[in-house]
N, C-alpha and C positions, 0 to 999 in steps of 0.2 A: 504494500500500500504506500502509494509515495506523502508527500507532506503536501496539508491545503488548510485553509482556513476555516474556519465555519461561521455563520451566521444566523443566528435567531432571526423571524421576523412573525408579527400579528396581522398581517394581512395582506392580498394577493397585489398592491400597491409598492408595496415594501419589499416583498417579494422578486417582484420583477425589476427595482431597482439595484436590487443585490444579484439579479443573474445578467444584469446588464456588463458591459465591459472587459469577456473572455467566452467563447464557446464552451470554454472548460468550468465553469462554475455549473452547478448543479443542484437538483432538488434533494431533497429527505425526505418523506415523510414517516413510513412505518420502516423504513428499510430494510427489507426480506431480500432483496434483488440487489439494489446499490452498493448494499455491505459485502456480498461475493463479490461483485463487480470490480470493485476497490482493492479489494485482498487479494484476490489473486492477479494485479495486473491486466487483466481486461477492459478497462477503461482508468482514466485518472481526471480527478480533478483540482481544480488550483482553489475553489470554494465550495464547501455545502450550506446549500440554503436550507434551513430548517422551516419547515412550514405547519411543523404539527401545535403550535402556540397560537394559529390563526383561531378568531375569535368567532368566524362563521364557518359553513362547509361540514360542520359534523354531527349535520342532524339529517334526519328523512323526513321530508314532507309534502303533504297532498298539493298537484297543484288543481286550478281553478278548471282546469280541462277535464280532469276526472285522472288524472296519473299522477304519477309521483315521481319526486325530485329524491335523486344520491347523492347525499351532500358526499365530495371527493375523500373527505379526509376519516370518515364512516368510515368503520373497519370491517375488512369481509364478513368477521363473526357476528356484527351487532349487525346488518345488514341482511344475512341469512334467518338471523332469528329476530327479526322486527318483526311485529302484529301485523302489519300493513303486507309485508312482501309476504310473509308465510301465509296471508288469508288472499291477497288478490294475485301474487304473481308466485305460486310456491314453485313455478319451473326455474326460475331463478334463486330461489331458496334452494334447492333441491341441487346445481350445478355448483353453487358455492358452497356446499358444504362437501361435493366430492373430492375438493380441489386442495392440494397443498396436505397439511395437521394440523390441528385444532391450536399446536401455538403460532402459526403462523397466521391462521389466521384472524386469532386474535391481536396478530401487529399489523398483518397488509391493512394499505387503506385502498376505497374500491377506485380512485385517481390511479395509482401504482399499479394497479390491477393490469389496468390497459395499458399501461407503459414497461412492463417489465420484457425481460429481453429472450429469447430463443434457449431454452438448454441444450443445443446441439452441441454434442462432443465434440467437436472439433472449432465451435468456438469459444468453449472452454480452455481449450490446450494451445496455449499463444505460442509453443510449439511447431506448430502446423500452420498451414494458410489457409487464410479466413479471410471472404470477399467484405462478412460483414463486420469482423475486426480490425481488419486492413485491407482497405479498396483495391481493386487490384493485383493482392497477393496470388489469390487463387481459388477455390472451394477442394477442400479435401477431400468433402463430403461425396461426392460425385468421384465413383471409383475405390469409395474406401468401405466402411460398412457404416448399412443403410437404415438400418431396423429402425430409428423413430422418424425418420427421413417422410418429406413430401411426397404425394402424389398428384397433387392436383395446382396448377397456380405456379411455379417451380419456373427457374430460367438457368442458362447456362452458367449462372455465376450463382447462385444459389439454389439450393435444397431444404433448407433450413424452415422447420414450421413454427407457430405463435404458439407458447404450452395456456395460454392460460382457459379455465374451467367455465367462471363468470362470463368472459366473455363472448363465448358460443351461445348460454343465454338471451343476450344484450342484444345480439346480430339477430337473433330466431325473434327477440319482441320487435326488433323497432326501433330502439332505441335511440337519442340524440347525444352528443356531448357537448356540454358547455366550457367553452374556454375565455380566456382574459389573459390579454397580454399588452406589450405595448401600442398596437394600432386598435385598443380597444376590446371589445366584445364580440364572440360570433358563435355558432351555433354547427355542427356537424353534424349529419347522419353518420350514424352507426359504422355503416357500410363503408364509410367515408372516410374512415379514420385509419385505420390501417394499410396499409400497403402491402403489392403483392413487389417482389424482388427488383424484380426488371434488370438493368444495370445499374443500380444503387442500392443493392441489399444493405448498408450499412443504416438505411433512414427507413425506422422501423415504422412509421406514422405520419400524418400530414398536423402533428404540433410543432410549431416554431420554436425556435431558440427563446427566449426570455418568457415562453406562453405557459399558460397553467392550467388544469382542469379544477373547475369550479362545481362542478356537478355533473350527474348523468339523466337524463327524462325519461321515465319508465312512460311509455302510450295507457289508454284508459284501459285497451283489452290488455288482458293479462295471461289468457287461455287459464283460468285458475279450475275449469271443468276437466279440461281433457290435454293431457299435457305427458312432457316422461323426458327424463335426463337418463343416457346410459354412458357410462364411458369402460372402457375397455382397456385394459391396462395388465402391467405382469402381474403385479400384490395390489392387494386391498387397497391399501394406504400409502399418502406417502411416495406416489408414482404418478407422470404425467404420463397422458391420453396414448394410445395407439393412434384407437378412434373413439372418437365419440359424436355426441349425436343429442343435440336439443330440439324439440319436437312440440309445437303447438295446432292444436284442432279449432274450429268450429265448427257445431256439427248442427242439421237437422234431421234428428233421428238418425238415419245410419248415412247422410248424404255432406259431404264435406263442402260447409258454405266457406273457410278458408282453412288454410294450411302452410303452418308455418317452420321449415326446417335448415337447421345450420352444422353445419357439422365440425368438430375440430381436431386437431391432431394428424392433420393431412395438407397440410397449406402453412401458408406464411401469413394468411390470416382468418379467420373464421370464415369458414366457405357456405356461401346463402347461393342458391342458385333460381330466381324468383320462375323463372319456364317450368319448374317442375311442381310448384306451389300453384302458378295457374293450371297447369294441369291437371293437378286434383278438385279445381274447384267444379263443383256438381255431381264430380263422380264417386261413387259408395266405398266407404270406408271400409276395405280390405286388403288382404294380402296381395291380388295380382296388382292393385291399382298402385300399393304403396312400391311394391317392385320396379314397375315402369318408371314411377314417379325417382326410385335410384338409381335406374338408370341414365336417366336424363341431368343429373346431378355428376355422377358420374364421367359422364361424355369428357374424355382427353384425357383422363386419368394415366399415368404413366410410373410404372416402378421402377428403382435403381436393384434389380438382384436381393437383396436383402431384406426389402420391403414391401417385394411383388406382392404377397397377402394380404396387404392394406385392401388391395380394390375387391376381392371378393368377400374381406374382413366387414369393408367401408358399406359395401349393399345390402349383405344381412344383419347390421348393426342397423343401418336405415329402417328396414323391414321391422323389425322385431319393435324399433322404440316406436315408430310409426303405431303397432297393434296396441303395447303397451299405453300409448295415451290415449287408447278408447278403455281404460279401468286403471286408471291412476292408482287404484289404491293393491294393484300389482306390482310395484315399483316396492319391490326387498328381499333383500339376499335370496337370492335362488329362486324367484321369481321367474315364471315360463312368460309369454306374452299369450295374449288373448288369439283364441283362436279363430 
């Protein structure tokens, strides 16, 4: 960990006049992500901005639309287990609590959440070359071993995918992110926020240098009927995605009026593919429909050798959580899916 300064600040004002003046000054808040980052020479900073002493942002509240705001600095745990998310949105309750361990997640804040960084082995090991450690070095990844490795979304300079739990949720509701920086206030879609590789794997997001996340917009629907988080992993606990798979319904009777699916653990960032969600809309909640329905999700998918299983892993994870959010209350250990 090299040497930096640090800085307290009370508010996203103060904040961004302490991240002003070095690319290399940076945030804190719960630091689960930063503090590797720092220790083992993977990134370095010249400042840490502390922002966990801000005086707003750490509460959840309804807004006037009928959804709800995440305050950024709300910790994954009080967030999973808020009254509000566990009674209107529990598919997001239910994907943050797969994610990480219980002390983790009682430091991540859900800001940090979307901003935390790839655990691919290989940009862990400063070691090796890494397009998204060092531009241009190289990807190791591509030719070396593949197993938590992309399928879908992937470019010649990267393979590397997004681990985080929450926000396969966030993409599957709808979600917006609020930011503030210094050209002001602006507002992202979801979908918006992440990036796929291209040639600049190293810029994991479309947030600016000095910008900050101020909250997240949960929409009014929630899917809190018919809904199911599966992830797929080696252990229980304590292990990021294979694949996974957040899944929201509305249903009339057994007729699919929308359909909401994200899947992660195969991409550089939560992969939504909205042609396969219009294509359910109208047609009967079953096993051939929701099959089609991952195929079409599916389309381009591509394995490196080690992680070819992903795409027939990636269609029956779709299928199964698909059934499972017609009897939510099938969603625990050893749970079959509806037939």
């Amino acid at each position: 960990m090299n040497n930096f300064t640090y800085a307290k600040t009370t508010d996203a004002t103060q904040a961004i006049d302490q991240l002003n003046g070095s690319t290399q000054n940076k945030i804190v808040a719960g630091g689960t992500n930063i503090n590797d980052l720092l220790k083992y020479f993977i990134t370095t900073a010249d400042k840490l901005v502390d922002i966990n002493p801000f005086t707003d942002n750490h509460a959840i509240t309804e807004l006037e639309n009928g959804g709800v705001r995440l305050g950024a600095l709300v910790t994954n745990a009080d967030t999973a287990y808020h009254p509000l998310i566990e009674s209107r949105y529990p598919l997001l309750s239910r994907a943050i609590l797969a994610g990480a361990s219980a002390q983790i997640r009682n430091m991540a804040t859900n800001g940090g959440n979307l901003n935390q960084r790839t655990r691919c082995y290989y940009f862990y090991d400063i070691n090796t070359p890494c397009n998204k450690r060092e531009p241009g070095s190289g990807c190791s990844a591509i030719g070396g071993y593949t197993r938590i490795h992309a399928i879908l979304g992937q470019s010649e300079n990267c393979i590397a995918v997004f681990p985080s739990d929450m926000c396969v949720a966030l993409a599957a509701l709808g979600a917006t992110v609020n930011i503030t920086g210094p050209g002001g206030y602006r507002v992202l879609a979801f979908a918006d926020y992440h990036r796929l590789p291209g040639d600049t794997p190293h810029i994991d997001n479309n947030l600016q240098h000095g910008e900050i996340i101020t909250g997240i917009d949960l929409p009014a629907t929630g899917f809190k009927k018919n809904y199911s988080y599966l992830k797929l992993r080696d252990r229980a606990s304590y292990s990021f995605a294979l694949v996974s798979v957040a899944t929201g319904l509305s249903l009339d009777g057994n007729i699919i009026k929308e359909a909401c699916i994200a899947l992660g653990g195969v991409a550089h960032k939560p992969w939504r593919v909205t042609a396969a969600e219009d294509f359910l809309k109208g047609k009967e909640a079953k096993r051939e429909n929701f099959a089609a329905a991952a195929d079409i999700i599916l389309q381009g998918a591509q394995g490196y050798a080690y992680n070819d299983f992903k795409i027939p892993l990636a269609k029956k994870a779709i299928v199964r959580n698909c059934m499972m959010a017609l009897n939510p209350e099938t969603q625990r250990p050893g749970a079959q899916p509806s037939k």
